[in-house]
Backbone as numpy.savetxt, mean C-alpha at the origin, in Angstrom:
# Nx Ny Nz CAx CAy CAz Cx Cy Cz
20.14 -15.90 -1.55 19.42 -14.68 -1.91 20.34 -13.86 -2.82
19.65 -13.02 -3.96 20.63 -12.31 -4.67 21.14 -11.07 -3.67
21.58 -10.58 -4.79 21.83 -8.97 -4.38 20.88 -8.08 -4.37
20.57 -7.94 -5.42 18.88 -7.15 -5.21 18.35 -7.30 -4.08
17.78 -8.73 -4.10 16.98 -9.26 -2.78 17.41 -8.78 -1.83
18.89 -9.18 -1.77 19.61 -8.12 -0.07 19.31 -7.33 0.23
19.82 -6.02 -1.55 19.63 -5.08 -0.92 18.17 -4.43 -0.56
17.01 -4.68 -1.29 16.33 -4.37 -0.88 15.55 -5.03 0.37
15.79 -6.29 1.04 15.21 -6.68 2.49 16.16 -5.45 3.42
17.70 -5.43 2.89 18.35 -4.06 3.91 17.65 -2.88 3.72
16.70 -2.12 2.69 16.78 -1.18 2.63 14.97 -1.20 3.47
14.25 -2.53 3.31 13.26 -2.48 4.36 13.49 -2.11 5.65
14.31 -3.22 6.23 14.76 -2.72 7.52 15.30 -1.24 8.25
16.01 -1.26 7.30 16.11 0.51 7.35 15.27 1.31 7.03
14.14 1.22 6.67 13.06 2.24 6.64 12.30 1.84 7.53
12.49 0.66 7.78 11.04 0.27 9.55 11.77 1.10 10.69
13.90 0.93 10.53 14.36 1.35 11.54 14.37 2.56 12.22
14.70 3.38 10.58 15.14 4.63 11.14 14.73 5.30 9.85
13.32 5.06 9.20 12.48 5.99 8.59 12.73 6.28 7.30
11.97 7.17 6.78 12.68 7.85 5.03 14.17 8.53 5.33
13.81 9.28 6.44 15.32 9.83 6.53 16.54 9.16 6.95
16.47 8.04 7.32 17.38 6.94 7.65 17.52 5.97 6.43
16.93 6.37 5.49 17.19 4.84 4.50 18.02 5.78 3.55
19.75 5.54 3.70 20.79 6.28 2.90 21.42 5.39 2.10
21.97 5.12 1.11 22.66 4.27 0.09 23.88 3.71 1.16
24.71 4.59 1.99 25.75 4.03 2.48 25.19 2.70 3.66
23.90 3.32 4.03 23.22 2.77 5.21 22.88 1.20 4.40
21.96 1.08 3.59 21.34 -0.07 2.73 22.61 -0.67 2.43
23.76 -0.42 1.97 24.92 -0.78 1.56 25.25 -1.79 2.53
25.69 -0.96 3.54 26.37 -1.62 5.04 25.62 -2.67 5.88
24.44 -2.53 5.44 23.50 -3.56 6.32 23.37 -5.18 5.18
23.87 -4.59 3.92 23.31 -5.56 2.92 24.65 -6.26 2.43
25.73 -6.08 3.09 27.21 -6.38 3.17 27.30 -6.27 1.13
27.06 -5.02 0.85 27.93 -4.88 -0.72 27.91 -3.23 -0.42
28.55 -3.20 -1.23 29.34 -1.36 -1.87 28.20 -0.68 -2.17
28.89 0.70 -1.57 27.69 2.07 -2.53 27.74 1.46 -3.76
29.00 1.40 -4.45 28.89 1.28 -5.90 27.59 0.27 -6.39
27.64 -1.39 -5.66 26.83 -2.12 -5.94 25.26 -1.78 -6.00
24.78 -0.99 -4.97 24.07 -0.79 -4.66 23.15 0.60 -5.78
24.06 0.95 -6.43 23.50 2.04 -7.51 23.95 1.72 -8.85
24.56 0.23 -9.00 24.01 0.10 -10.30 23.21 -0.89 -10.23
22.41 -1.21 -8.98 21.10 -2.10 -9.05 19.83 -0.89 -9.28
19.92 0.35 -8.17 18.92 1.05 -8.44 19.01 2.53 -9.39
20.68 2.68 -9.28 20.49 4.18 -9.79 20.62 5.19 -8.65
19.47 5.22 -8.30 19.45 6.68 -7.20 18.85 5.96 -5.91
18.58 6.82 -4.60 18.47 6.71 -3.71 16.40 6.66 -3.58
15.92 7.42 -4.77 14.54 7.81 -4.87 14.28 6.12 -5.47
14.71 5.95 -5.99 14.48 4.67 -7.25 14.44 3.25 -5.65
15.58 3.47 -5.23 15.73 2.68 -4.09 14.43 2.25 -3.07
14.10 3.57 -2.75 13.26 3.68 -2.07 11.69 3.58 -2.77
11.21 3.68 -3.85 10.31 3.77 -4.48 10.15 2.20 -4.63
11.43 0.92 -5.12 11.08 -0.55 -5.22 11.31 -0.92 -3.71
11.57 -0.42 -2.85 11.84 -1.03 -1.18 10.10 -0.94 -1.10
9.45 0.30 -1.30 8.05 0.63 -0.70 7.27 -0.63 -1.92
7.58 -0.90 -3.33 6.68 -1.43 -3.59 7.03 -3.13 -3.56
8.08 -3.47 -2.75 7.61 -4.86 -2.38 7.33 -4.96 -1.20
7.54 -3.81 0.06 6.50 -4.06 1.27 4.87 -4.13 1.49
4.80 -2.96 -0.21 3.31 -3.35 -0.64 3.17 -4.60 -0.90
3.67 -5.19 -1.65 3.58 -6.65 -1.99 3.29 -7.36 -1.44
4.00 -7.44 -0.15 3.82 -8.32 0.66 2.33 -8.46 1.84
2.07 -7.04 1.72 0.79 -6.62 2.86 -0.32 -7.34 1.77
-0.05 -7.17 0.69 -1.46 -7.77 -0.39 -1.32 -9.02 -0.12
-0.75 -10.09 0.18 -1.16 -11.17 0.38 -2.27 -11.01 2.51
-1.64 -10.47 2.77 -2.57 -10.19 4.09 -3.89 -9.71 4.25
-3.42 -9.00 3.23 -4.79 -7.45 2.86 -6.26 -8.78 2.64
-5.70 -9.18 1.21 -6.50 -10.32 0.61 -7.26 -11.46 1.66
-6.03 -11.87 2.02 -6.15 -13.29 3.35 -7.49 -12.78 4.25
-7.14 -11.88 4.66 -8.70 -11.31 5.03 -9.60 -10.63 5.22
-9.79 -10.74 3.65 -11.23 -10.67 3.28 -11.72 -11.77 2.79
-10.90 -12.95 2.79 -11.35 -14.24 1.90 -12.56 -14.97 2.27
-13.14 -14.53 3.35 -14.22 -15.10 3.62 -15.81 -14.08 3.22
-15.38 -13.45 2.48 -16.76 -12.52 2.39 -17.42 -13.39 1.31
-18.50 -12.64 1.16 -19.43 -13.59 0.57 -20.37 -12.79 -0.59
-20.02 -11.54 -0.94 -20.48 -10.09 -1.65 -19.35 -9.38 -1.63
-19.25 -8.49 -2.72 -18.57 -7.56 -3.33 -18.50 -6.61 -2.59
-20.16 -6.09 -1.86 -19.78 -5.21 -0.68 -18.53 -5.74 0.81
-19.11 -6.51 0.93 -18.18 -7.19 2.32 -16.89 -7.39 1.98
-16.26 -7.47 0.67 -15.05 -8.04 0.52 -14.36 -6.56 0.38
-14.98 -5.88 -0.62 -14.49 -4.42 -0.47 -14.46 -3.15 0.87
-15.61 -3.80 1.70 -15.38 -3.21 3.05 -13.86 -3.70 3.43
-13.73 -5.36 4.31 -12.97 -5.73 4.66 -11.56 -5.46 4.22
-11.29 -5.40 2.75 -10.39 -4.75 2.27 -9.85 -4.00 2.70
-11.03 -2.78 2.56 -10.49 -0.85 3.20 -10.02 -0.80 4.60
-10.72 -1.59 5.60 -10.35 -2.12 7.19 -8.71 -2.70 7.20
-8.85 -3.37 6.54 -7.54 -4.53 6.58 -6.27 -3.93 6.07
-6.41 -2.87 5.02 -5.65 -2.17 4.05 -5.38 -0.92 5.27
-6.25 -0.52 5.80 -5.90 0.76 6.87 -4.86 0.00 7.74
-5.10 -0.65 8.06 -4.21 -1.28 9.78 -3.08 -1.82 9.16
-2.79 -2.08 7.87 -1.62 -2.77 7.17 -0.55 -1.20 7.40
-1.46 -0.16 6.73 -0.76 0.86 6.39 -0.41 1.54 7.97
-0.79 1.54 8.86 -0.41 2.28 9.97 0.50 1.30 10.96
0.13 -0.05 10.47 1.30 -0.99 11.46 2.46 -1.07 10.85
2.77 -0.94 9.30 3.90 -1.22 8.54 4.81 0.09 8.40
5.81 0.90 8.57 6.35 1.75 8.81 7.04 1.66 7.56
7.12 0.56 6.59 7.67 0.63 5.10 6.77 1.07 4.03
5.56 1.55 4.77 4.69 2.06 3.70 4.58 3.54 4.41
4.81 3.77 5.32 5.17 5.47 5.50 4.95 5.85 4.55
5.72 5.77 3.60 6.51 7.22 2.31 5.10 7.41 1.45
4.04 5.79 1.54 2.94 6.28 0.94 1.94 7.39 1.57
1.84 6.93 2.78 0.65 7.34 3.93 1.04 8.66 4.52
2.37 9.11 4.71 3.10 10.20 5.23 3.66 11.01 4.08
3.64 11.76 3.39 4.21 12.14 1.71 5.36 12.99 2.62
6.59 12.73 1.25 7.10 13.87 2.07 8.43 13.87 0.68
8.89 15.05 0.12 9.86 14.65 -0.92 10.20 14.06 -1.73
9.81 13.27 -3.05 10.61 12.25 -2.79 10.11 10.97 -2.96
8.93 11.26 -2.43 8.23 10.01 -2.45 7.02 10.11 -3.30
6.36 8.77 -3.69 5.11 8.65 -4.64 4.35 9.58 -4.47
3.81 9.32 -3.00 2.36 10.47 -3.16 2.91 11.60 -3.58
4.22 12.64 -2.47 4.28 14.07 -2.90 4.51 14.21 -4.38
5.06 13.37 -4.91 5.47 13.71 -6.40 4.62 13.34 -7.53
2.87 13.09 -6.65 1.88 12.83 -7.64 1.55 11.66 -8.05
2.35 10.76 -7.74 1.96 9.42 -8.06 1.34 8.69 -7.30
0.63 8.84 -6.40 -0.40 8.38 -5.67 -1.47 7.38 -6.56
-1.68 8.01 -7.47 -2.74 6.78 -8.23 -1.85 7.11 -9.46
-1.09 6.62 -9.28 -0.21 6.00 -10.74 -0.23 4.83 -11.00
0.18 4.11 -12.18 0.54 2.75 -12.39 0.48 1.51 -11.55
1.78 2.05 -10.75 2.25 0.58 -9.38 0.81 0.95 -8.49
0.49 2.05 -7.93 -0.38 1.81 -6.83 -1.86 1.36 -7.44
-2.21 1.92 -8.94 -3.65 1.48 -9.66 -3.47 0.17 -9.54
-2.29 -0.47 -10.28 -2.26 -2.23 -10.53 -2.43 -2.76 -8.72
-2.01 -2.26 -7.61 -2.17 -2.81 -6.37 -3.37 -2.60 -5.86
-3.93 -1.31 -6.15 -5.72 -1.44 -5.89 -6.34 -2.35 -6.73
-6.03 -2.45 -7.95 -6.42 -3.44 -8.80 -6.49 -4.90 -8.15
-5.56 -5.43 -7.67 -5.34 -6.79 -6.90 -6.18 -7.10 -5.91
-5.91 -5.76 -5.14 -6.76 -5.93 -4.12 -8.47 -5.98 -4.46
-8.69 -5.78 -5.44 -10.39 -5.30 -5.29 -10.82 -6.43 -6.47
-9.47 -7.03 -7.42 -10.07 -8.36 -8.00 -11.27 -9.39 -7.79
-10.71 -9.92 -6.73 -12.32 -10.72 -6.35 -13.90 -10.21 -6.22
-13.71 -8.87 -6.45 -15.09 -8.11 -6.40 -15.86 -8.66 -7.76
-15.08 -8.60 -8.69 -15.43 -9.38 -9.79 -15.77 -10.42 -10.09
-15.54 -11.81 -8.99 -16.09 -12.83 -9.01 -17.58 -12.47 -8.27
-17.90 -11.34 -7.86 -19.10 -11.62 -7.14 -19.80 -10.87 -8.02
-19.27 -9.91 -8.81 -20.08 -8.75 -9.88 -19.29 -8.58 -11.08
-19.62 -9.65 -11.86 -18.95 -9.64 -13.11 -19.09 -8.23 -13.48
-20.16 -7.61 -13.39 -20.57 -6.44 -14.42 -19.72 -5.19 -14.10
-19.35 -5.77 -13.25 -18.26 -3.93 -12.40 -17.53 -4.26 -12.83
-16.79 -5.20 -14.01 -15.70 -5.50 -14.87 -15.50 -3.78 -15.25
-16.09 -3.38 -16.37 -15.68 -1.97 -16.61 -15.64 -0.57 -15.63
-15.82 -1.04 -14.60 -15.45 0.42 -13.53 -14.49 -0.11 -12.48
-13.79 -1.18 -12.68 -13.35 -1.60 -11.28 -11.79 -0.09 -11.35
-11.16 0.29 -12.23 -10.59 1.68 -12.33 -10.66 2.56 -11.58
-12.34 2.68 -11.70 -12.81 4.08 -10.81 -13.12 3.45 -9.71
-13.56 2.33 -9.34 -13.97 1.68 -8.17 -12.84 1.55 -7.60
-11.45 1.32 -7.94 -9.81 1.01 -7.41 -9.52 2.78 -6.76
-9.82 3.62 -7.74 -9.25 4.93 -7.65 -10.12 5.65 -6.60
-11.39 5.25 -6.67 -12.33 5.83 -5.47 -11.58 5.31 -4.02
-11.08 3.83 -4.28 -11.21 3.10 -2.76 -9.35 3.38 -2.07
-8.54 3.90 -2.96 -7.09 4.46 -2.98 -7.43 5.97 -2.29
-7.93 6.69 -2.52 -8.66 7.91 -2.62 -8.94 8.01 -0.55
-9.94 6.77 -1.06 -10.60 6.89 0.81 -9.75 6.67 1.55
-8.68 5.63 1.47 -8.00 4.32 1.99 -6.91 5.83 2.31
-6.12 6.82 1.62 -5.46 7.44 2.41 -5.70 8.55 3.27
-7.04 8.78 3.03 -7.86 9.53 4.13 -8.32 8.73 5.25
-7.65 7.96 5.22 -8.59 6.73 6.39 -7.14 6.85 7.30
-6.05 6.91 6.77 -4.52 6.38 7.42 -4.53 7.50 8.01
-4.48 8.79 7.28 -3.94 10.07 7.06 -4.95 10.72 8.56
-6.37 10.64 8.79 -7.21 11.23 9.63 -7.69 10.33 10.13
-7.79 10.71 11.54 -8.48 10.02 12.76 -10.02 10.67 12.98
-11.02 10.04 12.96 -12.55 11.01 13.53 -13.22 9.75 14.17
-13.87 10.01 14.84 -14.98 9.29 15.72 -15.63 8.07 14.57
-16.25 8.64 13.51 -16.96 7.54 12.54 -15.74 6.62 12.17
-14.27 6.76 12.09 -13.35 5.37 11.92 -12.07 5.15 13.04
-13.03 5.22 14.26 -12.14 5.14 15.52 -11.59 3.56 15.10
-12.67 2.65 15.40 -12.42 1.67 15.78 -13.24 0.79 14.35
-12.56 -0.90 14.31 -12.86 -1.06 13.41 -14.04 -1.46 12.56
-14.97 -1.85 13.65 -16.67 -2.00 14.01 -16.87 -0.75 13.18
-16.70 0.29 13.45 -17.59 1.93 13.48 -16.80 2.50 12.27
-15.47 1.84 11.57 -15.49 1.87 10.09 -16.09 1.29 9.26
-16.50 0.02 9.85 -17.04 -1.08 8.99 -18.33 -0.75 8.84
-19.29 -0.10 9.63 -20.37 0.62 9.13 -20.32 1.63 8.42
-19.79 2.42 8.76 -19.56 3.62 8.06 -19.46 3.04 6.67
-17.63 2.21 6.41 -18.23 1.92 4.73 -19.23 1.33 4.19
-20.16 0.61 5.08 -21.51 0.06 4.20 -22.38 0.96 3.88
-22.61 2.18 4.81 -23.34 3.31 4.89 -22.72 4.51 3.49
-21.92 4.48 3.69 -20.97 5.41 2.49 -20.17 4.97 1.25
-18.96 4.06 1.70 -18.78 3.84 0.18 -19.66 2.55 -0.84
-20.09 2.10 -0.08 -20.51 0.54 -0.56 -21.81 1.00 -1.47
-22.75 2.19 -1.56 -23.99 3.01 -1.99 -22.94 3.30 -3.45
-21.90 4.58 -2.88 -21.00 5.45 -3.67 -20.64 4.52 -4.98
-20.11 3.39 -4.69 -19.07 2.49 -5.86 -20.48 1.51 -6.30
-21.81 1.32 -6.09 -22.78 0.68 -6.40 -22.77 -0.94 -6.25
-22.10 -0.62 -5.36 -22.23 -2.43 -4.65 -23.30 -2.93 -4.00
């Protein structure tokens, strides 16, 4: 494994361990057996660190996210399953905190919530919608940015209509699946 690789699998672990406020350059350093020094002329800063730690734990949930929904059979069902699958990724994975929890520092508080890295990852995720509806080729954008939109109101708030995952899964056929014209 390189160095990079190290350091950033150390700087995962240290954010599952002991949070945003636990993931420190000396900390990622010491777990990833190289130097502060090494460790900031791979990222620079401690924000930078933490900004590529969060986007390859994203990375990695998109192959899960995807895995299942692979059996849907419509654009609606695959984009439901998605938003389901994408919620429970985000509340079981504690390396995506910094998205779901904002706080300093991180993407969402500093506005980047639907920036670039997270558009191209809604993007991935909602790809196959397109094999079922070529024609949503030109909105899948707003269809990505609508379903980013819900997806952290889904992590972020608990209510009766997305207790459980049955009584989300209606709900989005009832609400967003009308909304995005699936």
């Amino acid at each position: 494994m390189d160095v990079e690789a190290r350091i950033l699998e150390a700087a995962i672990d240290r954010l599952e361990s002991s949070g945003y406020d636990g993931l420190t350059i000396s900390a990622v350093a010491a777990l990833s057996g190289v130097s502060r020094p090494t460790v900031y002329a791979h990222f620079g800063t401690r924000e930078k660190l933490l900004s590529e730690t969060v986007k390859l734990a994203a990375a990695r949930v998109l192959t899960r996210i995807v895995e299942q929904a692979k059996d849907a059979t419509t654009a609606a069902e695959h984009t439901v399953e998605v938003m389901i699958a994408a919620r429970a990724e985000f509340r079981r994975q504690p390396s995506l905190a910094p998205l779901a929890f904002p706080q300093r520092g991180t993407m969402l508080f500093d506005g980047d919530a639907l920036g670039p890295d997270t558009m191209e990852m809604a993007r991935a995720f909602l790809a196959p919608v397109l094999e079922f509806e070529p024609r949503l080729e030109p909105e899948l954008d707003e269809i990505a940015e609508t379903c980013v939109r819900l997806l952290v109101s889904l992590v972020l708030f608990e209510s009766p209509t997305s207790r459980s995952d049955e009584r989300l899964r209606r709900y989005l056929y009832r609400r967003l699946v009308p909304a995005l014209g699936l």
